[in-house]
Residue, then its C-alpha position, 0 to 999 in steps of 0.5 A: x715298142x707300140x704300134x699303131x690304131x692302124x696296126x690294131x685293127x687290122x690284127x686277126x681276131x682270135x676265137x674264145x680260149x676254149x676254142x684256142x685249145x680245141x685248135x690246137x689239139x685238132x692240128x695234134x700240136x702240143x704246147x711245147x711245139x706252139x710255144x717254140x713257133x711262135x717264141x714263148x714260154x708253155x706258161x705263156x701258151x697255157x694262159x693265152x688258152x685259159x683266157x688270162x692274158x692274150x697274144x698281141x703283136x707279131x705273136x699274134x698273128x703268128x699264132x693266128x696262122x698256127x691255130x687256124x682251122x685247115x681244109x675239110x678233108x685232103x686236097x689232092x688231084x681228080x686222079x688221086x680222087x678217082x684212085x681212092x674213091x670207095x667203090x659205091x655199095x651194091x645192093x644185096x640180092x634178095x635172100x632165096x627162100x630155099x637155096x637148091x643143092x647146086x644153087x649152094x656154090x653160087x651163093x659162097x661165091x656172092x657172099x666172098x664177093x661181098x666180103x672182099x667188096x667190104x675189105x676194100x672199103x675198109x682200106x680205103x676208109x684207112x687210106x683216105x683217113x691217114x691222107x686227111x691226117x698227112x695233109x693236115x700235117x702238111x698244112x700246119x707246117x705250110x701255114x707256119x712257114x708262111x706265117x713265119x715269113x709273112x711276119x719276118x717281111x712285116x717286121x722288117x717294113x715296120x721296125x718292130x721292136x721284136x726279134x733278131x737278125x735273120x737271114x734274108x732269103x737263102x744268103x747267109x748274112x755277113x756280121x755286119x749286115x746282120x747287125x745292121x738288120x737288127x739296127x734299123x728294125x729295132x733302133x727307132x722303136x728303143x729310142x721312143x721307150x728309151x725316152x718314155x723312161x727318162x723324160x730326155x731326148x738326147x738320153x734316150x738317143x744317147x742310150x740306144x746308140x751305147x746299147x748297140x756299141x756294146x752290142x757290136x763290141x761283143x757281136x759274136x755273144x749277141x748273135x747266138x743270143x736266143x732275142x738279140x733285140x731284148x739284149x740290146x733293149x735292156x743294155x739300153x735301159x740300164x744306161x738310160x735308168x744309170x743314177x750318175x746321169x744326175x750328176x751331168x748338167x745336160x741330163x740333169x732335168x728333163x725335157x718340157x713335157x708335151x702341151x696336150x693336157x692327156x699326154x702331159x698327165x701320162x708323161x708327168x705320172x710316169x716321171x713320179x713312178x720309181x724307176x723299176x715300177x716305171x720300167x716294169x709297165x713299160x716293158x709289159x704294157x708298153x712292148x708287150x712283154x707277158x708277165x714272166x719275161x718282164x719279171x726275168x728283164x727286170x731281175x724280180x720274181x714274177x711274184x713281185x712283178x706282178x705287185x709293181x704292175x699294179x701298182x704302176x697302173x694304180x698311180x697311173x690311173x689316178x692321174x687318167x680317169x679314162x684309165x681308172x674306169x676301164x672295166x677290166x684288167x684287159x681293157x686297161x692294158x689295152x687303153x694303156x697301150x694306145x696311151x703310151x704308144x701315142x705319146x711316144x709318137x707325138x713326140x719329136x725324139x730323135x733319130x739315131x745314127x746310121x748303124x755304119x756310124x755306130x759300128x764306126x764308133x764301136x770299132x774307134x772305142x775300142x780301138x782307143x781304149x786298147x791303144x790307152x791300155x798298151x800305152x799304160x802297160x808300156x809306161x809302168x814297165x818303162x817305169x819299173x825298168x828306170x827303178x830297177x836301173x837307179x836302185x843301190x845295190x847294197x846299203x850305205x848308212x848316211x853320216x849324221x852331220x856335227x851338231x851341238x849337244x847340250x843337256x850334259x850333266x857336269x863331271x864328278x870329282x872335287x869341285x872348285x873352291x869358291x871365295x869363300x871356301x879359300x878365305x876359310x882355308x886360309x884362315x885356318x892355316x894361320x891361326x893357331x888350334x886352342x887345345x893341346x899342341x899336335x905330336x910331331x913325329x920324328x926320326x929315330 
């Protein structure tokens, strides 16, 4: 992610953007093809060459080499010199005053002397330039290719936080040593970010270590990749910024803050910042990200990247007034990139896991959770077998069991005399009726 003091000073100085591009066109080399050496955008070149912003890094040195002024003309050998060297001018005769008759065959043969002499300096004129043209040429793509190679060894020594992995010399590396290639030239310098973007140790070595179990998971989407190292970084950011973090009691708070009034401000005002704001200036002031590839890491239009940048650096410069009176907007990256650089240093953040480690626990992961889903699958079809084995095949209503029903109404008809009602007959039976007596029918 930073590097150091050190680094900084022995990076190659770079002339005014105007001069940037009158290399550039000298060398005949458009935007397109500066952008794909060195690994930018043409935006990115364009505005390294109208003095907007300007390489830093690896990219620097690499476009360095690209632009730096080659030879004055064509290197070639004493022989090669001798053979295309123009014939020097002779000196012309003076004119006659009156050239006789017989003296006229003499003179057409001087002056087609004089003007095969002059064909031939034109040839050679047309020689020497496309040779200059040619070894130019050749030049830039030496210069390149050895810049190319410079920066791969020097990227490899240091750990830089940038690039893939390459192949080493002419081997072709084997999965598993190409993945640990990006391991150790990457892992250290994620873990110092991870941590300036959480505040915790054992978050950030935890993140890292995630990021390249994924990475290792899915190996042959992230070798084809075109910055197998920014994949890996923003799986690693989106593990470490993850809200569930919260919930875990070890992760829960962060870490004490380092004792040293300046980096204490620093590490307290990124803590303050939102976590998108926090990983914007981090990516761009912190890795050296250029604007339009900090906006597609962080998923935001370059519009509002920008906007959270400014912001980010306005917070940030009210807690460090060193940074607030940097005269430009320049200046202010710079200072804010020593700043970020030095605290994740002073830091003790520790180191992550040899990459067999980590390659091991991918490989037991996944292992596991294949186990855990064949097992699973196994069950339920264990499950529905058993079902399927115990079912009824057709359907037998159950008998409802005797019980006392009550709430029935009584039934219809006469009812039962009561006391009262037999007393009434019966005293209606004994005594006779006072009115005319009943006819009695009788037989005829």
């Amino acid at each position: 992610m930073t590097r150091s003091t050190t680094d900084e000073a022995a990076a190659p100085q770079l002339p005014s953007p105007k001069e940037r591009r009158r290399l550039r066109e000298a060398k005949s080399l458009s935007e397109e093809q500066v952008a794909a050496a060195v690994g930018v955008t043409r935006a990115t070149v364009r505005s390294w060459e109208t003095g907007r912003t300007s390489p830093r890094g690896r990219k620097r040195a690499l476009y360095a080499k690209l632009i730096a002024p080659g030879p004055k003309g064509p290197t070639t050998t004493p022989s090669a010199v001798v053979a295309v060297a123009p014939a020097p001018p002779e000196p012309l005769p003076a004119p006659p005053p009156e050239p006789a008759p017989e003296a006229r065959a003499t003179v057409a043969a001087q002056a087609e002397a004089e003007s095969a002499a002059e064909d031939k300096r034109a040839s050679t004129a047309e020689i020497a330039a496309e040779d200059k043209r040619a070894s130019t040429a050749e030049i830039a793509a030496e210069d390149k290719r050895a810049s190319t190679a410079e920066i791969a060894a020097e990227d490899r020594k240091e750990g830089g936080a940038e690039g893939g992995a390459e192949a080493v010399g002419e081997r072709r590396l084997s999965p598993a040593e190409a993945f640990d290639e990006l391991y150790a030239r990457t892992a250290p310098a994620l873990v110092r970010q991870a941590y300036l973007l959480t505040g915790r140790r054992a978050l950030a070595r935890e993140s890292v270590e995630r990021a390249f179990q994924l990475a290792w998971h899915r190996w042959p989407e992230v070798a084809v990749d075109r910055d197998p190292a920014g994949w890996v970084r923003a799986a690693a950011y989106e593990y470490a910024m993850s809200p569930w973090h919260r919930l875990r009691r070890a992760h829960r708070h962060p870490d004490a803050p380092p004792t040293e009034p300046g980096k204490r401000a620093l590490f307290d005002a990124l803590l303050d910042l939102p976590p998108a704001y926090r990983r914007t200036l981090l990516l761009y002031d912190g890795v050296g990200l250029d604007l339009p590839e900090t906006a597609a890491e962080t998923e935001a239009s370059t519009p509002a990247a920008a906007g959270r940048l400014m912001t980010a650096r306005a917070a940030v410069a009210e807690r460090l007034p060193e940074l607030a009176a940097a005269p430009s907007p320049a200046e202010q990256s710079a200072l804010l990139h020593d700043r970020l650089g030095g605290l994740a240093r002073a830091e003790h953040v520790p180191v992550p896991q040899p990459a067999r480690a980590v390659r091991t626990g991918s490989e037991d992961k996944a292992r596991l959770w294949t186990r855990a889903a064949i097992a699973g699958v196994a069950l339920l079809i264990a499950v529905t077998g058993l079902t399927l084995h115990t079912a009824p095949t057709h359907y037998e209503p159950p008998i409802a069991p005797a019980e006392r029903v009550g709430g029935v109404p009584p039934r219809g008809g006469p009812q039962q005399l009561t006391i009262q009602d037999l007393q009434l007959q019966k005293s209606l039976r004994e005594q006779l009726a006072h009115g005319p007596e009943r006819l009695v029918p009788q037989l005829r």
